[in-house]
N, C-alpha and C positions, 0 to 999 in steps of 0.2 A: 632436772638438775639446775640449781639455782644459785645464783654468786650475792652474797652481801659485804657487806663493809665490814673489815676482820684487822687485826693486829697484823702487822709486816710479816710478809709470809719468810719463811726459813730460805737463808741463802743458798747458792746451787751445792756446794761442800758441805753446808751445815748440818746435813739430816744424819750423816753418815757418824758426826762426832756429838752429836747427841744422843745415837744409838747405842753407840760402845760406851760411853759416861755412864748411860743408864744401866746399861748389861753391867758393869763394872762396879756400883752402885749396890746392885740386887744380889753380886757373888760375896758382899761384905757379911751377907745374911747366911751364914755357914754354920755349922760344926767346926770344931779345930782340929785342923789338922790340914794337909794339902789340901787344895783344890777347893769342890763346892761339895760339901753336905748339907741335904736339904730334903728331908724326910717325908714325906707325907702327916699331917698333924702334929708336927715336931714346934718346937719351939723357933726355929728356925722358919718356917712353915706361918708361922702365926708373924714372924717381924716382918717379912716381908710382904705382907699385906698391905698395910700404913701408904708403902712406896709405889707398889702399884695402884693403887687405888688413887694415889696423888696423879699419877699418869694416868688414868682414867677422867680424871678430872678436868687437868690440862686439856682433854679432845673432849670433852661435851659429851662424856660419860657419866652414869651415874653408877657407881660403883655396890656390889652389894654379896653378901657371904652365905651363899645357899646352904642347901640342906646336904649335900654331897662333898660339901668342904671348896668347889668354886668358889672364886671370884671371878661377877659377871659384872660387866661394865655393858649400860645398855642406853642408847641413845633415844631422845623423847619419841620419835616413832617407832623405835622396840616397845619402851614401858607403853605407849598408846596401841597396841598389838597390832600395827602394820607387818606387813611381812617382812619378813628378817634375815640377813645372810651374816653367818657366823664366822666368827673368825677364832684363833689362838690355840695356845697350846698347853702346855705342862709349867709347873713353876718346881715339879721335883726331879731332884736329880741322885744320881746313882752315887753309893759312897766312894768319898775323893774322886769328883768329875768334873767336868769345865764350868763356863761361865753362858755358853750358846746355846748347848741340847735343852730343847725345852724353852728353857726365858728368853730365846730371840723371836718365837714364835707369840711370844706373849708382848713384847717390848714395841717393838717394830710394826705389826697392824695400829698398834694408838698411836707411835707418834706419825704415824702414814694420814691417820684422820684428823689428828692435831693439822699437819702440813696442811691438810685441803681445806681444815675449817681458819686456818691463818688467812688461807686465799681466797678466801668466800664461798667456798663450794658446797654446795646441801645436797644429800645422795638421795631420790624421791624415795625410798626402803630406810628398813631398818636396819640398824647394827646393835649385834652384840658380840663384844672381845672377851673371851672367857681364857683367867687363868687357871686349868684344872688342878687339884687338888694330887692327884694320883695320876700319873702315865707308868712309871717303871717299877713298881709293883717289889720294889724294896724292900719295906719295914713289913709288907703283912703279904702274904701267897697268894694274891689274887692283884691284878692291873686295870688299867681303865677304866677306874670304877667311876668317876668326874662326866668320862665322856657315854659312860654306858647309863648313868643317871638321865643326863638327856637324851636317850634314844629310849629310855624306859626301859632296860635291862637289866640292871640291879636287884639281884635275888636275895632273901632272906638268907642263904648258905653264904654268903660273901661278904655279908654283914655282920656274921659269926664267927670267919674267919678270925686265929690271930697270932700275933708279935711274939718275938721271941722271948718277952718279957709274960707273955700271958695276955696282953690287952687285945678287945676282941675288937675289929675294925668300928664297931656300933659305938663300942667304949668308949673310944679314941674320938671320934667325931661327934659325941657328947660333950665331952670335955673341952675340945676346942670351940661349943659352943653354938653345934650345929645340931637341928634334931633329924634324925635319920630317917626317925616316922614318917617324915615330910616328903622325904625323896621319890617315891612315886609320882605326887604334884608338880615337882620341877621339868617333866619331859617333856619337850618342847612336842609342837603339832607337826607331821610331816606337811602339811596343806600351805603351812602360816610359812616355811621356811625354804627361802633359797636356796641355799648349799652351805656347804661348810671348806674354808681355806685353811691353811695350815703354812705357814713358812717354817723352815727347819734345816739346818746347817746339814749337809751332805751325809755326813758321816762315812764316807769311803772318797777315793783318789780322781773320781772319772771326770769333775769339773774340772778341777787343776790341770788333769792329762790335755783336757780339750781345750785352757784358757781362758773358761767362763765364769762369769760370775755368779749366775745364776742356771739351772735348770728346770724342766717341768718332770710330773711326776706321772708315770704311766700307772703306777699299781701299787698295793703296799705287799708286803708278803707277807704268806702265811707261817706263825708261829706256835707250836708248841712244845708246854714244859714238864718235868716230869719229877715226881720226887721218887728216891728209891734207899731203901733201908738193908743194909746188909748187917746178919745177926750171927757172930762168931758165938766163944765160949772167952771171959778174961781168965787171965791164970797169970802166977810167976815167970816174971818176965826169963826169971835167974836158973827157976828149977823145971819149967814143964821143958820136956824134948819137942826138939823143933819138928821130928815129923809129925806128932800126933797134936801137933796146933789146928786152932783154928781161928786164925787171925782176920778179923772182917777188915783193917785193914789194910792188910796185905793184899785180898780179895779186889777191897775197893781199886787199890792202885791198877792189880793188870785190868779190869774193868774200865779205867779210867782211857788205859791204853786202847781198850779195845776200843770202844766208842770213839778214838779220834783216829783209828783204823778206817773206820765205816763212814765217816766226816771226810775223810782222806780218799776213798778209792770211791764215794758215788758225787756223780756231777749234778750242779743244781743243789745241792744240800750243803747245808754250815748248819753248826752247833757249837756248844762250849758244855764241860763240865764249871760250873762256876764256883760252886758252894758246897762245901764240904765238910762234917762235922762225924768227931770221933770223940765215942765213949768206951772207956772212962776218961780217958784224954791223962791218962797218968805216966810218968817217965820212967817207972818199972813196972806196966802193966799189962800182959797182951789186951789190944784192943776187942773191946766185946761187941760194940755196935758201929755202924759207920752209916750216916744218911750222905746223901747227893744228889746234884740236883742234875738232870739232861737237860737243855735245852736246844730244839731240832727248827730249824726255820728252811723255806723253800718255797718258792710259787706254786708248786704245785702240790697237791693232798696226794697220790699213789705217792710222790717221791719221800715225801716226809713218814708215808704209813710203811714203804720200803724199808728207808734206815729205822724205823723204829725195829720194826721186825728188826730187822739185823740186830741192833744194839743188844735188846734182848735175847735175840739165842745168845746170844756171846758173853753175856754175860751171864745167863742160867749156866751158860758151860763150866765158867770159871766157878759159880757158887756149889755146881757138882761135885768140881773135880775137891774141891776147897773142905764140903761138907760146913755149909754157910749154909742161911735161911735168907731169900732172896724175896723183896715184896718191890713195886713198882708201881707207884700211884701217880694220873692224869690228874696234874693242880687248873693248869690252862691250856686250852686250843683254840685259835682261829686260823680260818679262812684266807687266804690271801685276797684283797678285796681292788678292783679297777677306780682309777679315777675319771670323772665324768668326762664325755670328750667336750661338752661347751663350757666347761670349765678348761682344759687342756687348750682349748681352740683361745680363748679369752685371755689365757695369761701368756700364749702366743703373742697376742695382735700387741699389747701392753707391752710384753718385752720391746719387739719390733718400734712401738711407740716412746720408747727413752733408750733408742742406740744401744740394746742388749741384744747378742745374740743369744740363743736359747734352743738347747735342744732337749729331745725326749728322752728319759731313762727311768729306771725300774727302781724301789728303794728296798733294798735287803732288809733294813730295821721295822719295825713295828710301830704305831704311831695311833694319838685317838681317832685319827679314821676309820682305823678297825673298827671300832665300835659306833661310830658318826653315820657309818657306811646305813646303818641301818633305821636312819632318822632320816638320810636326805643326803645329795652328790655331793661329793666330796672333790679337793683338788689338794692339788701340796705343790708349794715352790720351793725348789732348794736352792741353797746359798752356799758357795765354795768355804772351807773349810782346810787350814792347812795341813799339807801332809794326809787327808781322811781322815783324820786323828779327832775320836770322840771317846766320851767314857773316861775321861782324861785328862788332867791338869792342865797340861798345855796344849788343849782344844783353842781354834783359833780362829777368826775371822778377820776382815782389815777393814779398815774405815770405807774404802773406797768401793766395796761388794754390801757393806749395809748401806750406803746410800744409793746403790746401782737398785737393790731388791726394794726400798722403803719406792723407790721413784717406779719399777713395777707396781707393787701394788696399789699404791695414787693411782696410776692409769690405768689398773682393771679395774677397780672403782668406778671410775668416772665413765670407762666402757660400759660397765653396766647400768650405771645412771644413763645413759645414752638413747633415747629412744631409734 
């Protein structure tokens, strides 16, 4: 690690109100409507490219738009294929959601390397800060597909997948300019690469509870989602008698019940029914079909394979008794996957090194580690978030916790340039 002569490096307050400018900056790039919409190959998607890429720029990146729909920002010993440790996150967000899930983990690593190259600092490795493309698996039934490109998991079936408009994910990321064909070429070599970090706003209460600003991250959890099609009879809303109905969504509703029954009485498991769509969807029509979607998360696979079972009897029961046609298809599963402990041990020492204190916890949410995990060690720091509140309009962070985390990762940095 080596110092040269640089621009006046960022005051001790300053990193913190640059952060939020930029995050604040990057939520202008929406949909309308509350909060942040920000779709994977959306047009919204495509603006805010321009602006990261200028931050990329600022820290002696070199910005550039893979075949996966990334942006990768890679510094001259990246593009010279030295070895590499990765950093960043997601730049999509879920509809009407904040301004931190996702783009603090994209924001916050550059201007961390802006700050060190202000102060002359050169890391003897490479970097690259990638803003993925797709995390939250929104506009098309499949996720991670940014970070499963670089782990070289990107299958032909996911690339097929599509939108509720009809566009098939191939489509879409044609269009925006990317060729798809390519995406096997862009995964990265396990051998050439360091690890992968991940900064990421809490998303639940346990920093706050403790006072901290930050956390380390033991593991991600495992998630799976489900789609399921209940298939009534429509009829006159006016004239068919209500006992010989067979209404899917009436079906759906105690269905709906039961699954947050089974969410409700097994420990270690959360789930949500989120998404829900009824046909004909007409105002005097019994309902004929009703889709929805399960999703079941938990550290551990019996507990997740447990309430699944559950969910399904209970819901075959209701489509019995109902005289419904009941189908339930696996869109996504992973693993709950650990993070490395010299990663864990290193964003310790760093904490410890800028007056943080910093302790260990588990992350309930989902994250491109999941799929990172299987390229090379993975780590994740988390950043207090008010109230836990994510997914959300008023998702929040404070000046004073981006500059506590941007001054962590400066010093895992520099730890690892450390002989």
């Amino acid at each position: 690690m080596t110092k040269a002569a640089v621009n006046a490096p960022f005051a001790q307050d300053e990193l913190g109100q640059v952060l939020i400018k930029r995050l604040d900056e990057a939520a202008r790039c929406s949909a309308p409507g509350a909060g942040v919409t920000r779709l994977f190959c959306s047009q919204e998607h495509r603006d805010v490219l321009p602006l990261i890429s200028g931050w990329m720029e600022q820290a002696g990146l070199a910005p550039q738009l893979d075949a996966a729909g990334n942006l990768v920002g890679r510094c001259s010993k990246a593009r010279a294929g030295e070895k590499t440790l990765i950093m960043g996150s997601h730049q999509d967000s879920v509809i009407e959601g904040g301004k931190y899930d996702g783009m603090l983990g994209v924001a916050l690593p550059i201007l961390a390397l802006e700050a060190l190259q202000r102060e002359g600092v050169t890391l003897p490795f490479g970097i690259e800060v990638i803003a993925f493309g797709d995390e939250e698996g929104v506009r098309f039934p499949t996720t991670l597909v940014g970070s499963k490109a670089l782990a070289g998991n990107v299958t032909p079936d996911q690339l097929a997948v599509r939108d509720e408009q009809g566009v098939s994910l191939e489509e879409a990321l044609t269009a925006f300019g990317c060729q798809p064909g390519e995406i096997p070429a862009i995964a990265r070599d396990p051998a050439n690469t360091l690890g992968f970090l991940e900064v990421h706003i809490e998303q639940g209460p346990i920093l706050e509870q403790r006072h901290h600003a930050v956390g380390i991250v033991t593991a991600l959890t495992g998630i799976e989602r489900h789609r399921v099609t209940l298939r009534g009879k429509a009829g006159h809303a006016g004239t068919t008698p209500m006992p010989i109905r067979h209404d899917a969504l009436v079906g759906a509703a105690e269905m709906v019940l039961a699954v947050d029954s089974v969410l409700q009485s097994t420990d270690q498991l959360v789930g949500v029914v989120g998404k829900l769509d009824v046909h004909p969807n007409a105002v005097n029509v019994i309902p004929a079909q009703v889709t929805f979607t399960v999703e079941l998360r938990s550290p551990e696979r019996n507990i997740r394979q447990q309430g699944r079972d559950a969910v399904y009897s209970a819901m075959e029961e209701v489509a019995t008794r109902r005289g419904l046609l009941l189908e339930m298809e696996s869109t996504y599963s992973a693993d709950a996957v650990a993070c490395a402990d010299w990663i864990m041990t290193a964003l310790e020492k760093a904490c410890a090194d800028v007056g943080q204190p910093a302790e260990r916890l588990f992350s309930g949410a989902g994250h491109d580690g999941l799929a990172m995990q299987a390229l090379t060690d993975i780590g994740m720091l988390f950043v207090r978030c008010k109230d836990g509140l994510s997914h959300h309009p008023d998702e929040a962070i404070t000046v004073e916790d981006g500059e506590a985390a941007t001054r962590v990762v400066m010093a895992f940095l520099q730890q690892l340039g450390t002989p």
